[in-house]
C-alpha positions as CSV (number, residue, x, y, z in Angstrom):
1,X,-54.1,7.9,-21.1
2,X,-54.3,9.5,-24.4
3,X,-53.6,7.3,-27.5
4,X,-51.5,9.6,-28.9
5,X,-49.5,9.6,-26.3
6,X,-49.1,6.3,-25.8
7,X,-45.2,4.9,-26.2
8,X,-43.9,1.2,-25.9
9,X,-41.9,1.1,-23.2
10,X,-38.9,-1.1,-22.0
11,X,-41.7,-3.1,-20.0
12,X,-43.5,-5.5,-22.1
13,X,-45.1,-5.1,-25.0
14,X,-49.1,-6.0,-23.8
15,X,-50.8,-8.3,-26.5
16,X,-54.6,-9.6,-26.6
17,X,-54.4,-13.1,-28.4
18,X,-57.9,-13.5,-29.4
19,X,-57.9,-17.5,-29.4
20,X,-57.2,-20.2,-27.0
21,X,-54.1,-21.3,-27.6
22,X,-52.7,-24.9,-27.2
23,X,-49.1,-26.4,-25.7
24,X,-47.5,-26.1,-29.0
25,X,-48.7,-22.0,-29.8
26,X,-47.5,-21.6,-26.1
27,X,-43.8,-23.3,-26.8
28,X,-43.7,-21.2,-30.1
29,X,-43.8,-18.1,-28.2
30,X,-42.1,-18.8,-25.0
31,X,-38.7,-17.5,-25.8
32,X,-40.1,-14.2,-26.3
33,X,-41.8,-13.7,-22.8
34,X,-39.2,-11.2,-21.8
35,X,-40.9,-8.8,-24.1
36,X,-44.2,-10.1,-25.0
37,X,-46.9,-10.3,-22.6
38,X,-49.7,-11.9,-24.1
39,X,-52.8,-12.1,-22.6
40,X,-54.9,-14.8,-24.5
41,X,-58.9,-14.9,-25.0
42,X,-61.3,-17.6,-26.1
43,X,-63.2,-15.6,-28.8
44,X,-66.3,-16.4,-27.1
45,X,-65.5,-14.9,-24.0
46,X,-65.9,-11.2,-24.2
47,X,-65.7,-11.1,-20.2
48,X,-62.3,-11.3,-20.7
49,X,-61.9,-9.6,-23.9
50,X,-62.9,-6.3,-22.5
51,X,-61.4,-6.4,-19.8
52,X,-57.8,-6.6,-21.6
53,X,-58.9,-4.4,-24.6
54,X,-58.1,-1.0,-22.7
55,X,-54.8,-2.0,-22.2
56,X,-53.7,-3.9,-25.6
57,X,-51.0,-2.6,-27.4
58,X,-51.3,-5.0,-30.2
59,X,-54.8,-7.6,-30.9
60,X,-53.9,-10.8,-32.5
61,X,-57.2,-10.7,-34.4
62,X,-58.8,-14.5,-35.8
63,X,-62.5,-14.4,-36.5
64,X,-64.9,-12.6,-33.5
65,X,-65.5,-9.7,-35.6
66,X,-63.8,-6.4,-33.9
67,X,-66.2,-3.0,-34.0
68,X,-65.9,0.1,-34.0
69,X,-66.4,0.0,-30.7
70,X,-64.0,-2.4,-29.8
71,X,-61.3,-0.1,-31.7
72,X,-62.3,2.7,-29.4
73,X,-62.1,1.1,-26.2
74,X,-58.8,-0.5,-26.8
75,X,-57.0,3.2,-26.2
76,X,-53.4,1.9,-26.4
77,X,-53.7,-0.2,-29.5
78,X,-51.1,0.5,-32.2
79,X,-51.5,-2.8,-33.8
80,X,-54.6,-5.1,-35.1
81,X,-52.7,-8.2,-36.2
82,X,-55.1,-10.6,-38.4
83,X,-54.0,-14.3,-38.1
84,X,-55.2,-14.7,-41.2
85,X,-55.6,-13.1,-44.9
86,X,-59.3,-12.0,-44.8
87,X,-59.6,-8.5,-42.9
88,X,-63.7,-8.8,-43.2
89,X,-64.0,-9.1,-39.9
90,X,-62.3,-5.9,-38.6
91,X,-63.6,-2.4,-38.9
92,X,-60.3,-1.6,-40.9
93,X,-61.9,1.7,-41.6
94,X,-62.4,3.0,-37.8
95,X,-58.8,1.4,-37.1
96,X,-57.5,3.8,-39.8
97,X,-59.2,6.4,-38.3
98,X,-57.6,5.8,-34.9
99,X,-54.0,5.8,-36.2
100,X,-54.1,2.1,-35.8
101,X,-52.4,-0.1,-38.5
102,X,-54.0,-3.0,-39.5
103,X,-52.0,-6.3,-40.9
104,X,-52.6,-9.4,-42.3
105,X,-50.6,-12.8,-43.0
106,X,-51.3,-13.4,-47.3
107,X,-50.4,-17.0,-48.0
108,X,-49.2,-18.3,-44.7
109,X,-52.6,-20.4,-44.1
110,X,-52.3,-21.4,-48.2
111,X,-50.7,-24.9,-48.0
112,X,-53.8,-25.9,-45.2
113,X,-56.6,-24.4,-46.8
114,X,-56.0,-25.6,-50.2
115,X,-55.6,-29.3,-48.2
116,X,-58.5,-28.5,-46.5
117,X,-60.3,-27.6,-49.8
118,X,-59.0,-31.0,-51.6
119,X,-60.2,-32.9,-48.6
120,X,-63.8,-31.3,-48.4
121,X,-63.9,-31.6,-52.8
122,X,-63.1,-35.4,-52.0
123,X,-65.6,-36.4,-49.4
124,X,-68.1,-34.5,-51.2
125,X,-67.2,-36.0,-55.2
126,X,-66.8,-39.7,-53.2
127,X,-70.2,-39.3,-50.9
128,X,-67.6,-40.1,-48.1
129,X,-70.1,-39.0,-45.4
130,X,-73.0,-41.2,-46.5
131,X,-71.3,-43.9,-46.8
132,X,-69.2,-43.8,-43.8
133,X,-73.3,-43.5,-42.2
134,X,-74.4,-46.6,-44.5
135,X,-70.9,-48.8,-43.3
136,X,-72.0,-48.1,-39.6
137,X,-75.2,-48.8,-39.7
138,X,-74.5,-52.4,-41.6
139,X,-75.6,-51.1,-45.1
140,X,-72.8,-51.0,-46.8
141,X,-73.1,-54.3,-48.7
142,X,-73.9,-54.8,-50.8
143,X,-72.3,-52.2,-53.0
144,X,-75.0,-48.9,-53.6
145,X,-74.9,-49.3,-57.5
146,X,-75.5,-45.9,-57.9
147,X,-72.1,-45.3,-56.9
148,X,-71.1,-46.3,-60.3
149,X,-73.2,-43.4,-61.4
150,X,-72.1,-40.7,-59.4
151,X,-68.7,-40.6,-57.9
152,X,-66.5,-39.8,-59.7
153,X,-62.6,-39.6,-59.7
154,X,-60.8,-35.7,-59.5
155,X,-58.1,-36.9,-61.9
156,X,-61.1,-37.1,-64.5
157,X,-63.1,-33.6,-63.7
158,X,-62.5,-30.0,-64.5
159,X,-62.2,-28.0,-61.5
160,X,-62.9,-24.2,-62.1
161,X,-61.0,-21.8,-59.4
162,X,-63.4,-19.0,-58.2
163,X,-60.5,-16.4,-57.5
164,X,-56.9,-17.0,-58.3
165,X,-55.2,-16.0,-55.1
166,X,-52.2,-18.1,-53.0
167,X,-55.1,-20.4,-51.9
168,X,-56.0,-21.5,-55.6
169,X,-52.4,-21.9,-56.6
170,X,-51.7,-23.8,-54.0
171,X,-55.2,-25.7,-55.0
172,X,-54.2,-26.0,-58.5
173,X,-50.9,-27.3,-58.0
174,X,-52.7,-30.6,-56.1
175,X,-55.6,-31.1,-58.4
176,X,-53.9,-30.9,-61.8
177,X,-50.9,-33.5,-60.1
178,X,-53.8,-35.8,-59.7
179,X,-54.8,-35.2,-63.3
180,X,-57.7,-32.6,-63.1
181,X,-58.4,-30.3,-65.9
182,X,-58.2,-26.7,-64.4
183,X,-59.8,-23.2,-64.8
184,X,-59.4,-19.7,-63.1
185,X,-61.3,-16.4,-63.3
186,X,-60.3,-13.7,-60.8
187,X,-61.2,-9.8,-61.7
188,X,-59.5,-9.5,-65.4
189,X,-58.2,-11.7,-67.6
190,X,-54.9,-12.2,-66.7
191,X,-53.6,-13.8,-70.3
192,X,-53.2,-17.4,-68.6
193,X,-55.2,-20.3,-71.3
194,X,-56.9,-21.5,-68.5
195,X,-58.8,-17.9,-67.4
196,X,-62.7,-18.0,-68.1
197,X,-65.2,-15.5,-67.5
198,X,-66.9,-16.8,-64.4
199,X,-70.3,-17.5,-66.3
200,X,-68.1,-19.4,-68.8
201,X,-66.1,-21.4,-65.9
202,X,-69.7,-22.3,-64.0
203,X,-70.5,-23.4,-67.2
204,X,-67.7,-25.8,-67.6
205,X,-66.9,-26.8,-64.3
206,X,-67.5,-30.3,-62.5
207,X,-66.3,-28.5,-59.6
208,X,-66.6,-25.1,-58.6
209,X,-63.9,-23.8,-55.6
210,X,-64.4,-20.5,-54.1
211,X,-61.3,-18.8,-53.0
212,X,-62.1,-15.0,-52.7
213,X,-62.2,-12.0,-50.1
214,X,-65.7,-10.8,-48.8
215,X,-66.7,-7.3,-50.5
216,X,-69.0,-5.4,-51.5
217,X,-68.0,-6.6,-55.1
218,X,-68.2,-10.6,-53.9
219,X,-71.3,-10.7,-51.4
220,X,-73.8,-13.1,-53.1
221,X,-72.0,-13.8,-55.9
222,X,-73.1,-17.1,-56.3
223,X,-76.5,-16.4,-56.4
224,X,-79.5,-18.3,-58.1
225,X,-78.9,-17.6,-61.2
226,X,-75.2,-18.4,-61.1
227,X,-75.6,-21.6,-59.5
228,X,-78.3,-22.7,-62.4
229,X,-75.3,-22.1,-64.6
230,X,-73.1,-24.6,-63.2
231,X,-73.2,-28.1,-65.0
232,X,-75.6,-30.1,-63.7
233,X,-74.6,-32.6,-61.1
234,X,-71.5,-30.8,-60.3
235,X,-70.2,-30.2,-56.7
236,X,-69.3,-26.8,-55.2
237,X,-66.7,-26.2,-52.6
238,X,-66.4,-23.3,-50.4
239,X,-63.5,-22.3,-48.0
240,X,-63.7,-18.8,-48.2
241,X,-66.2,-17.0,-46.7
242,X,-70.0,-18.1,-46.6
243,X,-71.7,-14.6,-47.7
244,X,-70.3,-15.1,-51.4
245,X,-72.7,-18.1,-51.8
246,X,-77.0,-17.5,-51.6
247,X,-77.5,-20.1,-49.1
248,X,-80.9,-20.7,-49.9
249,X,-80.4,-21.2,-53.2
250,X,-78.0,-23.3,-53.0
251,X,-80.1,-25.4,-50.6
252,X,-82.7,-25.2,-53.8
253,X,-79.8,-26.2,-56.2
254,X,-78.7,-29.2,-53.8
255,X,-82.6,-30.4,-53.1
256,X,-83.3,-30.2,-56.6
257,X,-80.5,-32.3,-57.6
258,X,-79.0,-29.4,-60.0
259,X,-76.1,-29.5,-57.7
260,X,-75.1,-33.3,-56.3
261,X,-73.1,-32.1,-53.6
262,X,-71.0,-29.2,-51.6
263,X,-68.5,-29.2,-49.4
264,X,-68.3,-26.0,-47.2
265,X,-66.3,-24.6,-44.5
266,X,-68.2,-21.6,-43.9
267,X,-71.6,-20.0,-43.7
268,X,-73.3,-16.8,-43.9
269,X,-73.8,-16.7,-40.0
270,X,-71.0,-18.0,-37.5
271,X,-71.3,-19.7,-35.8
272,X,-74.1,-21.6,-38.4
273,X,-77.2,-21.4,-36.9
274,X,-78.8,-25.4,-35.7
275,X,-81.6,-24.5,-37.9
276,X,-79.7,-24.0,-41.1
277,X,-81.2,-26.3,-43.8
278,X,-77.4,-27.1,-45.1
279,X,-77.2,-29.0,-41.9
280,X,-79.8,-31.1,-42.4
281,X,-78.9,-32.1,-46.3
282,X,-77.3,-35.6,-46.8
283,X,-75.3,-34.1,-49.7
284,X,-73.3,-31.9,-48.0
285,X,-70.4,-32.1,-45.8
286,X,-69.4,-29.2,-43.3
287,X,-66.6,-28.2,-41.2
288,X,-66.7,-24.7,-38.8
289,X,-64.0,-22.5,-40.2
290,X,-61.0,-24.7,-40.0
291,X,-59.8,-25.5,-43.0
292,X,-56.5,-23.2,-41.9
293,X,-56.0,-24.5,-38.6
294,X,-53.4,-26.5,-38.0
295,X,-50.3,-26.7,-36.1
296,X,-48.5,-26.3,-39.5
297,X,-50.5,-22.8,-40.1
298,X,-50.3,-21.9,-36.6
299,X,-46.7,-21.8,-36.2
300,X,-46.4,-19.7,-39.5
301,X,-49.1,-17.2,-38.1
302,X,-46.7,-16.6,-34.5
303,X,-43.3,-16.0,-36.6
304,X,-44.8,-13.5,-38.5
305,X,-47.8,-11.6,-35.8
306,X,-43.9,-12.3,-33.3
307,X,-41.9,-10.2,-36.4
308,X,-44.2,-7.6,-36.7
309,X,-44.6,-7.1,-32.8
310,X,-40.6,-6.9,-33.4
311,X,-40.9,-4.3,-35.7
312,X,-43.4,-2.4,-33.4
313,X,-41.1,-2.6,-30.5
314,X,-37.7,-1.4,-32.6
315,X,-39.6,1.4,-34.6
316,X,-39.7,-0.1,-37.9
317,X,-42.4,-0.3,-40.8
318,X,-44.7,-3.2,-40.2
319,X,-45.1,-6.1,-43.0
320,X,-48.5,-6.6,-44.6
321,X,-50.5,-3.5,-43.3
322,X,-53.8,-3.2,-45.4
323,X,-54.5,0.1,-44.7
324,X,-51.4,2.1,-44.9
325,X,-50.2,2.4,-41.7
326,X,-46.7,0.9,-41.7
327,X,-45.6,3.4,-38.7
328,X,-48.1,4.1,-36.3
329,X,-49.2,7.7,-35.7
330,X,-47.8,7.7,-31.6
331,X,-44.4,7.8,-30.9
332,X,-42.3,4.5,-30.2
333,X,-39.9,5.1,-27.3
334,X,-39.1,2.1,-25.7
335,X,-37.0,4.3,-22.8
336,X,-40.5,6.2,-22.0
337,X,-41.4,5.3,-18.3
338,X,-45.2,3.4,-18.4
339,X,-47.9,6.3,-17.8
C-alpha cells in the first residue's frame, strides 16, 4: 500500500506503543479500545517492533532511538508521538520528509523530573549513598566527622539552572521554597535578575542542574574547561540528556575532588555501558532515565498521545507537532474501506 494513499478507516486506528506498559497505562486507555488498537513493544525487543512497524498508523515513541529506516518501513505511519519533550531520538528530519508529523508532550513530565532532579541534588549534596553503604555495613557510628565539612543544606546553596525550560521552573519553584538562592542562563538574556551568562552561573553555583535539549548547539557543553569553572566542591546534576556533559572529564573533575559529587540520570551511551568509570565512583549517584516515570507522568503522556490520536481520527490539526505537520499529507477518511 502506498503511503499516500493510506486513509484511517472506521476500523481501528493501529498504534505501536514502544514501552511495556503496566495495569494502570492499560486501565487509562481501556475505554478507548473501540477505536484504538494498540499494539505495545518492550523497547528492547525489536522482534516485535518490526513486525508491527509496517502496519502502524501512529508510534508512541519513548527512548529506542527511531531511524531513518525505521520511518521508511513503517509505510502507514501518519503519526510519531514522543511520550516525552526531547525529539533527539527520532529522525524528525526523514519523518518530515515522509509527510509524517512529529509531536511531543512539553511540560507534562515537568512536575516528576524536577522531583526527580531535587531528589538526585539531595542524595548527592547529603552523601545519601555512602552512607546508606557505611549504616549497612555497621559503620555508621560513630558519626563520619567529615560530614560536618561537606554536606551541606540546599536551603543554604545557590543553585544555577542550566536552561530555563518547564523542567527548571518547576525546579526553581522547589529549591528557592526550601530557601536556595537561584540562577538561570538559557540562550539570551531574558531581563529576569537572576539570568547569568553560563560561565558566570558555573562560576557561582554550588549546584549546577542541567535542563536542556540535545543539539548541535548543546552536545559537550560541559566540557573540561567549563567544569574547571564551577566552584570547587560543588555538585552537578544532570536529568537531561548525558551527551551535554564530557564524561570523562567529569570523571577527572569528580576524582580530582574539583567536583564533590553528581547526581545523574543519564549518560552518553544508553543503556550506560558496565564499564563506565561514573559507575564505579563513590561520589556519584545514578538512575537509568527515569526521572519522568511515574504513574503521575504516565497518565498525563496517554491523555494527550489519546487527544492527538483523536485529532488524527476526526481530521483535525495535531497539538505539539515539531516539525510542522499539523495535517498529515494523506487523506483522512474514516469511511474509506481498509486496503
Amino acid at each position: 500500500m502506498d503511503r499516500q494513499t493510506v486513509a484511517v478507516t472506521g476500523a481501528p486506528l493501529r498504534v505501536l506503543a514502544h514501552y511495556q506498559p503496566g495495569p494502570k497505562a492499560l486501565e487509562a486507555v481501556a475505554a478507548e479500545s473501540d477505536w484504538l488498537d494498540i499494539r505495545y513493544c518492550a523497547e528492547d525487543d525489536d522482534a516485535t517492533f518490526y513486525r508491527e512497524l509496517p502496519e502502524a498508523q501512529v508510534i508512541w515513541h519513548v527512548l529506542r532511538p527511531l531511524s531513518a529506516d525505521d520511518l521508511a518501513r513503517a509505510r502507514h505511519c501518519l503519526l510519531v508521538h514522543k511520550l516525552g519533550a526531547g525529539v533527539n531520538t527520532i529522525d524528525v528530519a526523514a519523518a518530515t520528509s515522509l509527510g509524517i508529523a512529529v509531536a511531543n508532550m512539553p511540560g507534562a513530565n515537568a512536575p516528576s523530573v524536577a522531583e526527580g532532579t531535587v531528589l538526585l541534588m539531595l542524595a548527592a549534596l547529603r552523601r545519601l549513598i555512602e552512607l546508606d553503604r557505611a549504616t549497612r555495613a555497621g559503620r555508621g557510628w560513630p558519626s563520619d566527622p567529615t560530614l560536618g565539612e561537606t554536606v551541606r543544606d540546599i536551603g543554604g546553596c545557590t543553585v544555577g539552572l542550566v536552561g530555563y525550560g518547564n523542567v527548571a521552573k518547576a525546579v526553581e519553584r522547589i529549591v528557592a521554597a526550601m530557601g536556595a538562592t537561584v540562577l538561570h542562563t538559557s540562550t539570551r538574556d531574558d531581563g529576569h535578575p537572576a539570568w547569568r551568562p553560563l560561565p558566570d552561573l558555573l562560576a557561582g553555583s554550588d549546584i549546577v542542574s542541567l535542563h536542556l535539549p540535545l543539539t548541535d548547539r548543546t552536545g559537550g557543553l560541559l566540557d573540561a574547561a567549563a567544569l574547571a569553572r564551577m566552584k570547587p566542591g560543588a555538585v552537578l546534576v544532570n536529568t537531561s540528556r548525558g551527551a551535554i556533559v564530557d564524561e570523562a572529564a567529569l570523571v577527572a573533575a569528580l576524582r580530582s575532588g574539583q567536583l564533590a559529587a553528581a547526581g545523574l540520570d543519564v549518560f552518553a551511551t544508553e543503556p550506560v555501558a558496565p564499564d563506565n568509570p561514573l559507575l564505579a565512583l563513590d561520589n556519584v549517584v545514578l538512575t537509568p532515565h527515569v526521572t519522568w516515570y511515574t504513574a503521575d507522568t504516565m497518565r498525563r503522556y496517554l491523555v494527550q498521545a489519546v487527544d492527538n490520536c483523536r485529532r488524527l481520527r476526526d481530521g483535525r490539526d495535531l497539538a505539539n507537532t515539531v516539525n510542522g505537520i499539523v495535517t498529515p499529507n494523506r487523506p483522512v477518511n474514516r469511511d474509506t474501506p481498509s486496503q
